[in-house]
SERO-4910 file (N, C-alpha, C, O; in steps of 0.05 Angstrom, whole numbers):
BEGIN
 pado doro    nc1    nc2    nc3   cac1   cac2   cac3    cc1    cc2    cc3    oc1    oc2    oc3
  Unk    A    227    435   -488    227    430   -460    254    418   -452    265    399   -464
  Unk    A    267    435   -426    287    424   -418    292    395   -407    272    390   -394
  Unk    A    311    373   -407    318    354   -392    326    362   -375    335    385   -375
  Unk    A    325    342   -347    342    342   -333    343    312   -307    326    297   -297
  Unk    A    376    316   -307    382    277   -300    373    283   -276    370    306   -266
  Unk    A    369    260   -266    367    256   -232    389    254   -219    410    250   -231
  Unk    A    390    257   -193    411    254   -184    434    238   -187    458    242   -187
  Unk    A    417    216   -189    432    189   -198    441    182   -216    462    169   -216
  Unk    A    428    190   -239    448    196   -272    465    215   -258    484    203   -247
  Unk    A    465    236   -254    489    255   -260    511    244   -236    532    257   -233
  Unk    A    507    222   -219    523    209   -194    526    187   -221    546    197   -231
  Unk    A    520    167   -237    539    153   -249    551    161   -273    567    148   -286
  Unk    A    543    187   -279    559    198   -307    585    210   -292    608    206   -300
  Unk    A    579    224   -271    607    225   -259    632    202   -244    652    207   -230
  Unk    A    621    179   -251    630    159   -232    637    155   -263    659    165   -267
  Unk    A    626    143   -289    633    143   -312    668    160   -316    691    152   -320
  Unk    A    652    191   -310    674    205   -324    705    201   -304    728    209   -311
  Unk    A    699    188   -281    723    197   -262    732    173   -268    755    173   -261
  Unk    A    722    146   -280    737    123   -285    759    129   -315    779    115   -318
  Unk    A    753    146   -329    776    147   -350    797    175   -335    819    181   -344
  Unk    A    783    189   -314    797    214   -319    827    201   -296    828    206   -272
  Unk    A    847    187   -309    857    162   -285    876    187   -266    880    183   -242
  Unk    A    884    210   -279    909    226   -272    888    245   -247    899    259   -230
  Unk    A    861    244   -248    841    263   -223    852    285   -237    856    301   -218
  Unk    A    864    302   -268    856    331   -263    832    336   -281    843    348   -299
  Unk    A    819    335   -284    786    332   -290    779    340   -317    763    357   -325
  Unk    A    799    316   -335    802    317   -353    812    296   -363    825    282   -347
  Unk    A    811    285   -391    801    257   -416    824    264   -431    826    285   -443
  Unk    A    838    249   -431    860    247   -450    862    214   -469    862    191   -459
  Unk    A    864    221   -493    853    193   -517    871    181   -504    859    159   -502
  Unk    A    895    177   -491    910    154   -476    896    148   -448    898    127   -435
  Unk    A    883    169   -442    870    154   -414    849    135   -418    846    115   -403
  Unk    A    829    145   -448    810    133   -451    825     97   -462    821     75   -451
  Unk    A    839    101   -482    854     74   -485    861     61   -465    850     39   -468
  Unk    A    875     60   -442    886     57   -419    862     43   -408    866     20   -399
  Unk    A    840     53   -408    810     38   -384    803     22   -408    806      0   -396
  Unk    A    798     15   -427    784      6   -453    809    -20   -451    800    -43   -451
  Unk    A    828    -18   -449    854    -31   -448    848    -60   -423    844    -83   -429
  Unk    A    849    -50   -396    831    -43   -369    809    -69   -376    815    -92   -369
  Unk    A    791    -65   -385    770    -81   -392    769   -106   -405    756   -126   -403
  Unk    A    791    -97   -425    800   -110   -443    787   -114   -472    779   -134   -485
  Unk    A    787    -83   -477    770    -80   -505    791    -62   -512    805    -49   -496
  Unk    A    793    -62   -539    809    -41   -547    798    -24   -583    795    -35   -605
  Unk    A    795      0   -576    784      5   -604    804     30   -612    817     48   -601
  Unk    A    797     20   -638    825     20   -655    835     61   -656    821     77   -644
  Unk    A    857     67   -669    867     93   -659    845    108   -682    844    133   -685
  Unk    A    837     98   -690    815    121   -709    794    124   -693    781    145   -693
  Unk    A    786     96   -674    757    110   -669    762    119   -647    742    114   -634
  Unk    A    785    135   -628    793    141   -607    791    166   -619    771    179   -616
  Unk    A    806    172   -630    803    193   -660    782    205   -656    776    228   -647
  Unk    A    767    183   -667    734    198   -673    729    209   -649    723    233   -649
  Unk    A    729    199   -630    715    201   -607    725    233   -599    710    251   -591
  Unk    A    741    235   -602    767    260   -588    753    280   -608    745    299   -595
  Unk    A    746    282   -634    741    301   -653    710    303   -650    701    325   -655
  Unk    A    695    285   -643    661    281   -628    664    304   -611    652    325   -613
  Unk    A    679    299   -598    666    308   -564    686    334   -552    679    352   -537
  Unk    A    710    329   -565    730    363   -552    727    383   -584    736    383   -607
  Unk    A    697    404   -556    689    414   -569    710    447   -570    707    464   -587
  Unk    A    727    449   -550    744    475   -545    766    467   -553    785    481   -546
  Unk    A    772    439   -571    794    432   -580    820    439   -571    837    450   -585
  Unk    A    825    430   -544    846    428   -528    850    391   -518    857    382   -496
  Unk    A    844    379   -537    860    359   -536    851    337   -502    861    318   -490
  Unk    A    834    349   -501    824    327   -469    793    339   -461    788    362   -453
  Unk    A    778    323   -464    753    328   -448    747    327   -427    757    312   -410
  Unk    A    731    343   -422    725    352   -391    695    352   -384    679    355   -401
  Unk    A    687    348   -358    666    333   -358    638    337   -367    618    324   -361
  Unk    A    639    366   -391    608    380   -393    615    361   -432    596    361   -448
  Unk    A    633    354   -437    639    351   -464    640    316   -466    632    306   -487
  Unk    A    649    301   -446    641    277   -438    613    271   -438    602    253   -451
  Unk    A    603    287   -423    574    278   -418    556    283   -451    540    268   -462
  Unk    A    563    303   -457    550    314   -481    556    286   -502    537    270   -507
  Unk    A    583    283   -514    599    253   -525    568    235   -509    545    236   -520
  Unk    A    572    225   -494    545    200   -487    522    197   -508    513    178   -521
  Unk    A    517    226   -506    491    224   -526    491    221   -551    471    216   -565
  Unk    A    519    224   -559    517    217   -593    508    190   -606    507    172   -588
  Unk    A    505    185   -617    487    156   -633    503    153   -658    500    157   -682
  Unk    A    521    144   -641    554    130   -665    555    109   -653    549    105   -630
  Unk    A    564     92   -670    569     60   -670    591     63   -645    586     54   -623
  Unk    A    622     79   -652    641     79   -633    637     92   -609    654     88   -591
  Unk    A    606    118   -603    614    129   -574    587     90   -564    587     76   -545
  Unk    A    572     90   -586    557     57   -567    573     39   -556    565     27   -535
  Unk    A    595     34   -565    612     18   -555    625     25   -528    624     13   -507
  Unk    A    638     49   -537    643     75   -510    627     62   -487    636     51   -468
  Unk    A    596     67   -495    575     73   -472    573     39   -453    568     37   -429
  Unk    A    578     15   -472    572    -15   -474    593    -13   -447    583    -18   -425
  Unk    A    623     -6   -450    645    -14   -435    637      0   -411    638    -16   -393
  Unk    A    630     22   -404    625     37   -388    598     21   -361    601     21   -337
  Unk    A    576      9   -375    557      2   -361    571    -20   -353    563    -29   -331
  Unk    A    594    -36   -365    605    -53   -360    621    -53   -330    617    -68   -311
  Unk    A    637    -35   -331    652    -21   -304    637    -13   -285    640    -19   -261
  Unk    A    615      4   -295    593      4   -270    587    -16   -256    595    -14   -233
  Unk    A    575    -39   -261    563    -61   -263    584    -65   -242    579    -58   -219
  Unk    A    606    -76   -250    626    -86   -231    627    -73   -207    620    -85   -187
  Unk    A    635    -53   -205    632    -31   -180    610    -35   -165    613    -39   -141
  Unk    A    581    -35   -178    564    -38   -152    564    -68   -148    547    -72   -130
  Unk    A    575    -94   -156    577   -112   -148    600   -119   -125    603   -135   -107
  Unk    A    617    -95   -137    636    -93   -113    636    -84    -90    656    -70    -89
  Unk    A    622    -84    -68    623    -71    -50    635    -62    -29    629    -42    -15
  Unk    A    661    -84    -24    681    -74    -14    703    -61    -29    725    -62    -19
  Unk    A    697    -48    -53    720    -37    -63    750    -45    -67    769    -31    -72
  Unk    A    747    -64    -64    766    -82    -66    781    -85   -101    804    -91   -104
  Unk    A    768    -80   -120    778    -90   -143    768   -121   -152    774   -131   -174
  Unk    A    756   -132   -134    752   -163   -144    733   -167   -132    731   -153   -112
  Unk    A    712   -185   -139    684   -206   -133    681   -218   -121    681   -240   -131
  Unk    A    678   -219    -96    686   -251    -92    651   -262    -88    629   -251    -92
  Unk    A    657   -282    -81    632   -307    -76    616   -287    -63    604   -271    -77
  Unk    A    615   -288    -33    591   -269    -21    575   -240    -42    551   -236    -45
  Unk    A    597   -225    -51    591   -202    -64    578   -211    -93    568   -196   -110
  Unk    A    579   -231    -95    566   -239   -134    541   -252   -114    519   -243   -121
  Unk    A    538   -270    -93    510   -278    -94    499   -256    -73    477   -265    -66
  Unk    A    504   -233    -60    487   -210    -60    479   -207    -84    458   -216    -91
  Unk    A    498   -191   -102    486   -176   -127    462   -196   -137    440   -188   -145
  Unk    A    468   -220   -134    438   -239   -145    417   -235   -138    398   -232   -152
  Unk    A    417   -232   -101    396   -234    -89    379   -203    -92    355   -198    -94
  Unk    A    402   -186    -92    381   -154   -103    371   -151   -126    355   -133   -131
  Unk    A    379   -172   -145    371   -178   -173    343   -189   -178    330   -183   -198
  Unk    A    335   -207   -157    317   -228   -145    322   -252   -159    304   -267   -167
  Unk    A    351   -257   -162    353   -280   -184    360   -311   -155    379   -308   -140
  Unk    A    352   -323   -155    370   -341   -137    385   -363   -155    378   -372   -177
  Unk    A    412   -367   -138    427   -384   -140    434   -398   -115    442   -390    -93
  Unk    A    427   -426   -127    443   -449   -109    478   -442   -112    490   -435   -132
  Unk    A    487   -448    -83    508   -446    -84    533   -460   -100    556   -452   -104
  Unk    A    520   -486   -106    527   -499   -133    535   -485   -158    557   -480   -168
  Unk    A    503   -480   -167    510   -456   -191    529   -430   -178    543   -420   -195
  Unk    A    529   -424   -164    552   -396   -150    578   -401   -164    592   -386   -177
  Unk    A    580   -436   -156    609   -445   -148    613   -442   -181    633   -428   -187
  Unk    A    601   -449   -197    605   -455   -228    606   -424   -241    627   -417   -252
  Unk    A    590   -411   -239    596   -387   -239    622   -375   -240    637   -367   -257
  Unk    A    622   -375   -218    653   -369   -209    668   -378   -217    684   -364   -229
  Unk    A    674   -412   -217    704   -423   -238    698   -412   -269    718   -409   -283
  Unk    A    674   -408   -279    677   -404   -311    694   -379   -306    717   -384   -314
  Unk    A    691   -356   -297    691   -333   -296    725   -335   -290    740   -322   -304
  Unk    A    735   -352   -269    753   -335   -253    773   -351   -268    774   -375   -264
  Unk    A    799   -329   -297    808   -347   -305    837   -351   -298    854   -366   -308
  Unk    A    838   -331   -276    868   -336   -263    867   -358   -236    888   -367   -227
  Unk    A    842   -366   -227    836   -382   -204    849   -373   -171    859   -388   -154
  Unk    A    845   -351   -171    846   -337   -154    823   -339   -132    831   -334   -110
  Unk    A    798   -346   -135    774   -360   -120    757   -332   -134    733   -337   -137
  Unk    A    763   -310   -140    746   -279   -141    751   -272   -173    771   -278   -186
  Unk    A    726   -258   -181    726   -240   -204    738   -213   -208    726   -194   -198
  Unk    A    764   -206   -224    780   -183   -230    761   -174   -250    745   -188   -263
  Unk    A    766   -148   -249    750   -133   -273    755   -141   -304    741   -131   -322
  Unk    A    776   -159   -309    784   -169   -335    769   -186   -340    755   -185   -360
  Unk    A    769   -204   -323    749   -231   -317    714   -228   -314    697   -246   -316
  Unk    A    712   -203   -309    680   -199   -305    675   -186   -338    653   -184   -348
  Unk    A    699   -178   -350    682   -163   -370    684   -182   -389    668   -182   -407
  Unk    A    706   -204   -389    699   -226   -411    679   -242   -403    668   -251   -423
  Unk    A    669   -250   -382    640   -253   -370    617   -245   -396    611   -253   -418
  Unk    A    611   -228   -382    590   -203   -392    589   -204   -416    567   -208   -427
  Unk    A    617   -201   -434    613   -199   -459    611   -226   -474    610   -226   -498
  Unk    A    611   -253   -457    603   -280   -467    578   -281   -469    569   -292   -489
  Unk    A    559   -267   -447    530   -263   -443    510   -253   -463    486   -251   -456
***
């Protein structure tokens, strides 16, 4: 029996795929993927970039494209899990971001709480926020949210 995603998977696997594809021609190049992984501030090493590239470009032209990306997701390798770890990571941030802005600020982290149903005193907000923000800028950069997350 066939699968098939919902709308909404195949709206964040493309939101996935369009965050490494940085150049928009609709296509994965092992420096783009380094480049966002970089970005996050994870970096895995040139073999398992390697791996990944020899996984998933299956017409072996050297850049994946988005039916060969998506396919790559499903593999059950230690390096595309990691792949998949950074990725929900970036997501995450994005729908916390809601002004598209690139950064968190205070209002936009205690929304994301309140759709969470988690409450925070604005106390805990404030603490929150200084652990997180390590340039002290008052807002969370995507560098700063993913060393977050990955303290968590």
């Amino acid at each position: 029996m066939a699968t098939t995603l919902s709308n909404n998977a195949v709206a964040q696997l493309k939101a996935s795929f369009d965050l490494f594809d940085k150049d928009g021609d609709n296509a994965i190049t092992i420096n783009e993927l380094s480049q966002v992984l970089n970005e996050l501030n994870q970096t895995l090493t040139k073999e398992e970039l390697e791996e990944i590239m020899v996984l998933a470009d299956a017409d072996g032209n050297g850049k994946l494209d988005f039916k060969e990306f998506a396919a790559l997701l499903k593999n059950n390798t230690p390096v595309v899990a990691k792949l998949v770890k950074e990725i929900e990571v970036h997501l995450a941030f994005q729908a916390i971001d809601t002004d598209k802005s690139g950064f968190i600020s205070r209002d936009e982290l205690r929304e994301a709480l309140k759709r969470m149903n988690m409450s925070c005193s604005e106390e805990q907000l404030g603490k929150l926020i200084k652990e997180a923000d390590v340039d002290g800028d008052g807002q969370i950069n995507l560098r700063e949210f993913c060393q977050l997350y990955h303290k968590l």
